[in-house]
C-alpha positions as CSV (number, residue, x, y, z in Angstrom):
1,X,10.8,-50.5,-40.7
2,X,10.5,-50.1,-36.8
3,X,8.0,-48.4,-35.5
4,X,9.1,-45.4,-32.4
5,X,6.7,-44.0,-30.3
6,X,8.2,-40.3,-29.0
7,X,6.8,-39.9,-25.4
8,X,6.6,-35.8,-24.7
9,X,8.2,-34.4,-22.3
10,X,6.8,-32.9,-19.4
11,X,8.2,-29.9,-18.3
12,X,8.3,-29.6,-14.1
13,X,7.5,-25.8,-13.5
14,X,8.0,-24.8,-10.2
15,X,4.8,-22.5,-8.8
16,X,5.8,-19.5,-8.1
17,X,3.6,-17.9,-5.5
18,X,2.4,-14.2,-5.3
19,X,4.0,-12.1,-2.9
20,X,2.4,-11.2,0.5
21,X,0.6,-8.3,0.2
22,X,0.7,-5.6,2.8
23,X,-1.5,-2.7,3.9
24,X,-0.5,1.0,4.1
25,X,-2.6,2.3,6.9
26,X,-2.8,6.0,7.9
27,X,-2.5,6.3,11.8
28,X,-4.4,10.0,13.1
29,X,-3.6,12.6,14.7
30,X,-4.6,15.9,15.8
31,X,-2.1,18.3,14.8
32,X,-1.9,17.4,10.9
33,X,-4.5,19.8,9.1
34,X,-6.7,17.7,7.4
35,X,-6.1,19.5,4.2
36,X,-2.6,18.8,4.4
37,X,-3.4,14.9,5.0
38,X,-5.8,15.2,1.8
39,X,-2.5,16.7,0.1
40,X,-0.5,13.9,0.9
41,X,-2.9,11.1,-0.4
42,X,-3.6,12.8,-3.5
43,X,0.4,12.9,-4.1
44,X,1.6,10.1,-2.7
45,X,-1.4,7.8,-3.2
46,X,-2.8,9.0,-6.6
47,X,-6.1,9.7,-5.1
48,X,-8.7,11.5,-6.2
49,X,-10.2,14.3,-3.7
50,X,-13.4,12.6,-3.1
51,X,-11.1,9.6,-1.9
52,X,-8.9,11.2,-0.2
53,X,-11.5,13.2,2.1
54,X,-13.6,9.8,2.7
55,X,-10.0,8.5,3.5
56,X,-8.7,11.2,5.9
57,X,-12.3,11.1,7.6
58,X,-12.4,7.7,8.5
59,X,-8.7,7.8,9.7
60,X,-10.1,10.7,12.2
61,X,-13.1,8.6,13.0
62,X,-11.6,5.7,13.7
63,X,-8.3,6.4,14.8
64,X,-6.6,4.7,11.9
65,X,-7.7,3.5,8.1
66,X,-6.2,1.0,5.6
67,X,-5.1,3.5,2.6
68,X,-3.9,0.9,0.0
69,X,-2.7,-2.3,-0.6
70,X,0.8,-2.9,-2.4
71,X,3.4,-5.7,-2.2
72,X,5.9,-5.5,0.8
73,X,8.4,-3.0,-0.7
74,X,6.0,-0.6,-2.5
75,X,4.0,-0.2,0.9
76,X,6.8,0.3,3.0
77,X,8.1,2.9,0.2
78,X,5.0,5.2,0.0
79,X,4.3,4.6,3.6
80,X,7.9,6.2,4.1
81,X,7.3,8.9,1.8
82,X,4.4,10.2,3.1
83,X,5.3,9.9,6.5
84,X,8.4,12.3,5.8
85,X,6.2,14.7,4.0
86,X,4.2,15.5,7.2
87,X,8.1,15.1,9.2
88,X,9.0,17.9,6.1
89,X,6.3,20.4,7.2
90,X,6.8,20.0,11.0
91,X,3.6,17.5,11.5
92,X,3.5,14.3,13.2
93,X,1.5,12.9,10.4
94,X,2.1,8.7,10.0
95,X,1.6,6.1,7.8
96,X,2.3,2.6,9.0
97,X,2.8,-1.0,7.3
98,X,1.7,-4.7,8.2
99,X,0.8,-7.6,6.1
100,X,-2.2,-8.5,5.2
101,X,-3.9,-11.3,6.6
């Protein structure tokens, strides 16, 4: 009887790579009421007042903060939808995307 060896076969996956992740930053102003900005990150950004606040404040502080971090098309999405909440009520309010480095 002849002996055969089966040699496995190796399957060649190709690596998918994550996708770039971007930032949603908040960009202030001084017309938006900061309650109303604390409204729109508890909506749009599912965050909790505490955050929010701390958010808002350093946005004021600093000029801008880095709210979240999403893939490309959920950042630009929410970024979107809470900029055109502020447009909605008449305020100048403005979130902005870029990728993180």
């Amino acid at each position: 009887m002849p002996q055969t060896t089966t040699v496995p076969r190796t399957k060649l996956r190709p690596k998918t790579e994550r996708p770039k992740l971007h930032k949603v930053i908040l960009v202030n102003d001084d017309f938006t009421p900061r309650e109303f900005v604390v409204t729109v990150l508890k909506g749009e950004f599912h965050m909790s007042e505490d955050q929010a606040h701390r958010v808002m404040i350093t946005a004021h502080q600093r000029g801008v903060c880095v709210v979240a971090v999403f893939t490309r098309d959920v950042a630009e999405t929410k970024a979107t939808r809470a900029t055109e909440a502020g447009k909605a009520k008449g305020y100048p309010l403005q979130f902005t995307t870029e990728p993180e480095e």
